[in-house]
C-alpha positions in Angstrom: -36.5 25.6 -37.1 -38.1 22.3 -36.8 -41.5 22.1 -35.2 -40.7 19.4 -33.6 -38.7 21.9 -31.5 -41.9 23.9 -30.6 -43.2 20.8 -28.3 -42.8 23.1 -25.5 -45.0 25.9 -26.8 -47.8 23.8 -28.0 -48.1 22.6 -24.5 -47.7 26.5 -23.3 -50.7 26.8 -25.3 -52.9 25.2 -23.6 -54.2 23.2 -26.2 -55.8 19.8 -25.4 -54.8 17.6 -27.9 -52.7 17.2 -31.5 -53.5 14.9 -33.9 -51.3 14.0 -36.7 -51.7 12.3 -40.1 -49.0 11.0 -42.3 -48.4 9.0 -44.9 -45.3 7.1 -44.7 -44.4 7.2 -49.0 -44.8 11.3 -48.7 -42.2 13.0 -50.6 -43.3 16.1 -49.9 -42.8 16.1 -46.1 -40.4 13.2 -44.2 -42.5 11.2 -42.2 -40.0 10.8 -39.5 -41.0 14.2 -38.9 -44.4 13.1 -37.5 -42.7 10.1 -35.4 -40.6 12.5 -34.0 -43.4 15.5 -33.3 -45.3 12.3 -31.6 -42.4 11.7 -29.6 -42.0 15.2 -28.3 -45.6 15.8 -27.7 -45.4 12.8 -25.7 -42.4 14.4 -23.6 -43.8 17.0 -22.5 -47.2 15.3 -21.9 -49.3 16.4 -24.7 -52.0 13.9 -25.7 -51.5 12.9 -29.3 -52.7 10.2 -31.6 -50.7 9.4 -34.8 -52.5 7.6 -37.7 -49.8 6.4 -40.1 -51.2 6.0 -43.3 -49.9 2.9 -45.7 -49.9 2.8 -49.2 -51.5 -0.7 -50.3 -51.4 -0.8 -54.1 -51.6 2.9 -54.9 -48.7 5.6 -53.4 -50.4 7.3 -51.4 -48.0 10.8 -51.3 -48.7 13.7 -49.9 -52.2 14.8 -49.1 -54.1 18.0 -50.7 -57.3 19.5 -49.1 -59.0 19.7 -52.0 -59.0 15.8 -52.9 -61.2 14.9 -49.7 -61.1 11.1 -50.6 -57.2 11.5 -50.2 -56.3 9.0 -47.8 -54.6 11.1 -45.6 -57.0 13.7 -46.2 -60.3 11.8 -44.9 -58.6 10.2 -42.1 -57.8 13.9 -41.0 -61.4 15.2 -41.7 -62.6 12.1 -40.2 -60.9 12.9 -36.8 -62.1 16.5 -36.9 -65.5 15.5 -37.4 -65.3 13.1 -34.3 -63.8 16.3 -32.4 -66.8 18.5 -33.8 -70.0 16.0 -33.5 -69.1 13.6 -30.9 -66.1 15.3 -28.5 -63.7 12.7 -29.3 -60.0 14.3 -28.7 -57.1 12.5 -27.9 -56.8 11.5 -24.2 -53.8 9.8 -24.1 -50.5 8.5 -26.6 -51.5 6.2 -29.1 -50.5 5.4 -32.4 -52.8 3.5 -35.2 -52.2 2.1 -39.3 -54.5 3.2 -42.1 -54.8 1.1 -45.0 -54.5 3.6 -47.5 -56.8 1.3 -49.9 -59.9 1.1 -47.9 -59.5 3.0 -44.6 -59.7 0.6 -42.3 -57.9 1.9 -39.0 -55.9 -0.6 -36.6 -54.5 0.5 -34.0 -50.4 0.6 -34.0 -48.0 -1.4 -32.3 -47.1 1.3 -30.2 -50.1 2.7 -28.2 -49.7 3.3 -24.9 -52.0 4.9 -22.6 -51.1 6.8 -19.8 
């Protein structure tokens, strides 16, 4: 079963806020599978941010937690640490790009606050 199908139980759950973090060359894991989890969440009214991360040079792949200056690795621990030290969860639907060179974080053409 797709977790994109468990949408609904997520938001069962209680739970305040997803964020996802994907890199768009993964071959390990589709990342149509996080556009469509985005997607979802937003259905049923789950406040999500999704940080697509872009190769720019180097493939960027698949993250691993060990390799904390992976790309899609410190974006993730980067958002955990604004959840942990400053409060900062997702409030709303938005989508941003991460250069997977140097980080930098725009936000994506798709953001929408509700």
């Amino acid at each position: 079963i797709s977790i994109v199908n468990r949408a609904r139980r997520i938001k069962a759950s209680g739970i305040k806020g997803v964020v996802i973090v994907h890199a768009t060359d993964d071959l390990s894991a589709p990342y149509v599978m996080s556009t469509q989890m985005f997607e979802r969440l937003r259905q049923v009214g789950v406040p999500t941010q999704l940080f697509t991360v872009k190769p720019s040079g180097t493939p960027v792949d698949h993250g691993n937690e060990i390799i904390r200056t992976h790309p899609v690795i410190r974006t993730g621990f980067n958002r955990l640490a604004a959840l942990f030290n400053r409060g900062v969860r997702p409030r709303s639907f938005q989508q941003f790009v991460v250069d997977g060179s140097s980080g930098a974080i725009t936000p994506g053409p798709a953001s929408v606050s509700w």
